[in-house]
C-alpha positions as a Python dict, from the first residue, in 0.01 Angstrom:
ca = {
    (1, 'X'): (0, 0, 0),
    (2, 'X'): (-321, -163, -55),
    (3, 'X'): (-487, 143, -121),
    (4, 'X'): (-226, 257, -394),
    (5, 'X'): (-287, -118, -547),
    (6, 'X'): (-671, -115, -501),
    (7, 'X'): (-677, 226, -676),
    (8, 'X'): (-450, 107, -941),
    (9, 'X'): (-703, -166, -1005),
    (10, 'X'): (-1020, 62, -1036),
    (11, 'X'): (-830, 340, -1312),
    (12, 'X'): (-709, 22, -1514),
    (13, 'X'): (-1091, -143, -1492),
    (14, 'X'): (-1165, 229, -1555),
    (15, 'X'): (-959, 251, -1877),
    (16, 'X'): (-1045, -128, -1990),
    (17, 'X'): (-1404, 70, -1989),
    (18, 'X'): (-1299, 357, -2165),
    (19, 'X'): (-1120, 161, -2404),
    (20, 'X'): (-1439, -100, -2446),
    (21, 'X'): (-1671, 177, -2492),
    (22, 'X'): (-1507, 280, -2799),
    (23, 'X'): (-1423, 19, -2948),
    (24, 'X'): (-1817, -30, -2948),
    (25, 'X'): (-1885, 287, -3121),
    (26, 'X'): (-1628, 217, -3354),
    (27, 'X'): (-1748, -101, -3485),
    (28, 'X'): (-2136, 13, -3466),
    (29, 'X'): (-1966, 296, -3705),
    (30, 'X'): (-1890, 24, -3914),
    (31, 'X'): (-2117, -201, -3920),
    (32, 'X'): (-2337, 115, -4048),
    (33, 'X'): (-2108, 202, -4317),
    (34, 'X'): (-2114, -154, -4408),
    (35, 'X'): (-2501, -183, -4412),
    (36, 'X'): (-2461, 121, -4645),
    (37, 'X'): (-2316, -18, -4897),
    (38, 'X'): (-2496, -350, -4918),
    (39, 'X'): (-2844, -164, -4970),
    (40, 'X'): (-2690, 20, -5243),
    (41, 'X'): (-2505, -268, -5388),
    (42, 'X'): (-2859, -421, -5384),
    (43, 'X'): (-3060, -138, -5524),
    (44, 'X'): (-2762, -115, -5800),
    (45, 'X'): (-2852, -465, -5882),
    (46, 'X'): (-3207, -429, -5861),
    (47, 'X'): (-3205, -192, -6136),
    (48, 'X'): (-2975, -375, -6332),
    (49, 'X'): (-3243, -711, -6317),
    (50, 'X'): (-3521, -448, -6407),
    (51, 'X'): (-3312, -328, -6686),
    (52, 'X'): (-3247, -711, -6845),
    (53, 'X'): (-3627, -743, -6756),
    (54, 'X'): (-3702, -457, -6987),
    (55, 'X'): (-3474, -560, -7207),
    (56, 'X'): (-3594, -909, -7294),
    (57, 'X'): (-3963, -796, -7284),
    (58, 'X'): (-3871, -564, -7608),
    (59, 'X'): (-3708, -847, -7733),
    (60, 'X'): (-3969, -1077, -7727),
    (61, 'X'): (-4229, -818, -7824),
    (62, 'X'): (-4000, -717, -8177),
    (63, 'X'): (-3959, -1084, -8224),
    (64, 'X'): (-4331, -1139, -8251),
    (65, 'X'): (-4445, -863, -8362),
}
């Protein structure tokens, strides 16, 4: 009997291991899609600063010219 419960006790750590060990990859899958889209969300915005940049620069360059 003790056997039977010992062995019970390693295939459930076993699974809890399993289990963990995806669970991992799944949020590492994540977090990379999530990194992802904050550097293009930040490039987007990048070159939407550059374009007001640009913007104002011909702005103030027709204004005094």
């Amino acid at each position: 009997m003790a056997e039977t419960f010992k062995q019970k006790a390693q295939d459930a750590g076993h699974k809890v291991a399993e289990e963990a060990n995806d669970l991992g990859h799944e949020v590492g899958d994540k977090a990379e899609n999530a990194k992802d889209w904050v550097k293009d969300k930040a490039h987007q915005a990048g070159n939407k600063i550059e374009e007001a940049g640009d913007a104002a620069k011909k702005k103030i360059h027709d204004a005094t010219a």
